[in-house]
DRENDO-1510 file (C-alpha; in Angstrom, 1 decimal, always signed):
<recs>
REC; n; res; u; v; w
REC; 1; UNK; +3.7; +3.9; +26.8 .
REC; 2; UNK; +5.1; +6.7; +24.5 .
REC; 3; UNK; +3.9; +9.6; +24.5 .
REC; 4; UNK; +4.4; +10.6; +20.6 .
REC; 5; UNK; +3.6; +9.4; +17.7 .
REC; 6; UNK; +6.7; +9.8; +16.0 .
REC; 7; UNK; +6.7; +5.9; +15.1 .
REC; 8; UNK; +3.6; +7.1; +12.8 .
REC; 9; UNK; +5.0; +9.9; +11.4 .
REC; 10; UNK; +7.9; +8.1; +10.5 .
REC; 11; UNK; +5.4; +5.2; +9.0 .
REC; 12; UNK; +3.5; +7.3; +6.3 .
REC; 13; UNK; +6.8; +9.9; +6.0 .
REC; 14; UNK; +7.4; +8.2; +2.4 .
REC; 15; UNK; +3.7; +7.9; +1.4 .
REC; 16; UNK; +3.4; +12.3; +2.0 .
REC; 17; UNK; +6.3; +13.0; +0.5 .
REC; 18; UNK; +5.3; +11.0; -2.8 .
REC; 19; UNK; +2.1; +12.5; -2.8 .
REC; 20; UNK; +3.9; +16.0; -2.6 .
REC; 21; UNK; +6.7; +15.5; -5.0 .
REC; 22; UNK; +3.7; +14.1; -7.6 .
REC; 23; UNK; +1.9; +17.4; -7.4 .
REC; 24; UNK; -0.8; +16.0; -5.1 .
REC; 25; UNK; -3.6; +13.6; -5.5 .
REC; 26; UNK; -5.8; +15.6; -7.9 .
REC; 27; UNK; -9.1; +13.5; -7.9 .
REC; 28; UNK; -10.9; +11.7; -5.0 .
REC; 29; UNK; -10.3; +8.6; -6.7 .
REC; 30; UNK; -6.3; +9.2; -6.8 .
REC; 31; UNK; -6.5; +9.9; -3.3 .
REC; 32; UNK; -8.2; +6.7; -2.6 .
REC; 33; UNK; -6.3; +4.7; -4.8 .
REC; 34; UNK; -2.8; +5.7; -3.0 .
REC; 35; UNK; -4.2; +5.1; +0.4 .
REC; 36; UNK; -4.8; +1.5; -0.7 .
REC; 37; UNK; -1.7; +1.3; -2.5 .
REC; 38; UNK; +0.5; +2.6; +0.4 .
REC; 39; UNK; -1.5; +0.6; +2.9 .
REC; 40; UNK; -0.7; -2.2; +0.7 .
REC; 41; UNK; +3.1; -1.5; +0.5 .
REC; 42; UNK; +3.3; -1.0; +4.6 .
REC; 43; UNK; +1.7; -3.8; +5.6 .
REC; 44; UNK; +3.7; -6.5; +3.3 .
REC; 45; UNK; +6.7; -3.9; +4.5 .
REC; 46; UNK; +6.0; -4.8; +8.1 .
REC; 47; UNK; +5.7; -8.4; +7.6 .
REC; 48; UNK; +9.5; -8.3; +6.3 .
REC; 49; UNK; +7.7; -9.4; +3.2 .
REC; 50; UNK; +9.9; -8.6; -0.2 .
REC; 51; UNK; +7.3; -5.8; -1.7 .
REC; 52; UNK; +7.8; -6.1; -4.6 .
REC; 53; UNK; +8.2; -9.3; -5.6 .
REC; 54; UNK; +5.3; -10.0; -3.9 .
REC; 55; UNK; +3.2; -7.5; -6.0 .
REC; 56; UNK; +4.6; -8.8; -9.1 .
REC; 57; UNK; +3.8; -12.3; -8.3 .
REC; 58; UNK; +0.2; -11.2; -7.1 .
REC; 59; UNK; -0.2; -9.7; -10.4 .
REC; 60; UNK; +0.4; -12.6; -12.6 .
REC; 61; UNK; -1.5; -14.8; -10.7 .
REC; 62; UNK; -4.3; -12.3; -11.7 .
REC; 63; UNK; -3.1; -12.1; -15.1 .
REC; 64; UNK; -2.8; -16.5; -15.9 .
REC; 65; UNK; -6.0; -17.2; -13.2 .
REC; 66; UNK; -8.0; -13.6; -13.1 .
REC; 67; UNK; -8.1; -14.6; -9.3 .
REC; 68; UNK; -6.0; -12.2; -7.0 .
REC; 69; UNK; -3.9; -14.7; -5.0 .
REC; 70; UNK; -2.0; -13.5; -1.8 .
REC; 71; UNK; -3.2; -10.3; -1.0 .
REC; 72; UNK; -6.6; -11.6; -0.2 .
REC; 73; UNK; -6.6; -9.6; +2.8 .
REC; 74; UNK; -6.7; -6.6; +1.4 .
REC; 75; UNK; -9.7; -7.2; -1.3 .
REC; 76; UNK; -11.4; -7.8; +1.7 .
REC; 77; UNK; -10.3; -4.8; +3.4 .
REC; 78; UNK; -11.3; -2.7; +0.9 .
REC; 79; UNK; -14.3; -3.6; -0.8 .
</recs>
């Protein structure tokens, strides 16, 4: 058992430092929105899943069928 949590420091590291170099999120809703987003990009990053390809293709699923196909779990996770 470690006794840090450096492993989750490193894990949002990129997701603070964006919301830093982007002056902050300046609304509760932009501050919601990148949580989801970054929650999003980690988890598909942790599955060794290619990001964004994945987002793209999620995307224009929506676009063609207006249904979100492949990131189901995270509609769910969020609603």
């Amino acid at each position: 058992m470690l006794f840090e949590n450096n492993h989750a420091e490193r894990t949002i590291h990129s997701a603070v430092v964006m919301r830093k170099n982007s002056d902050c999120n300046r609304s509760f809703d932009g501050a919601k929105t990148q949580a989801i987003l970054m929650s999003v990009f980690q988890t598909l990053k942790q599955r060794n899943a290619n990001v964004t390809k994945t987002i793209v293709h999620a995307l224009h699923q929506f676009l063609t069928t207006k249904k979100i196909v492949g990131l189901e779990i995270f509609i769910r996770k969020f609603e």
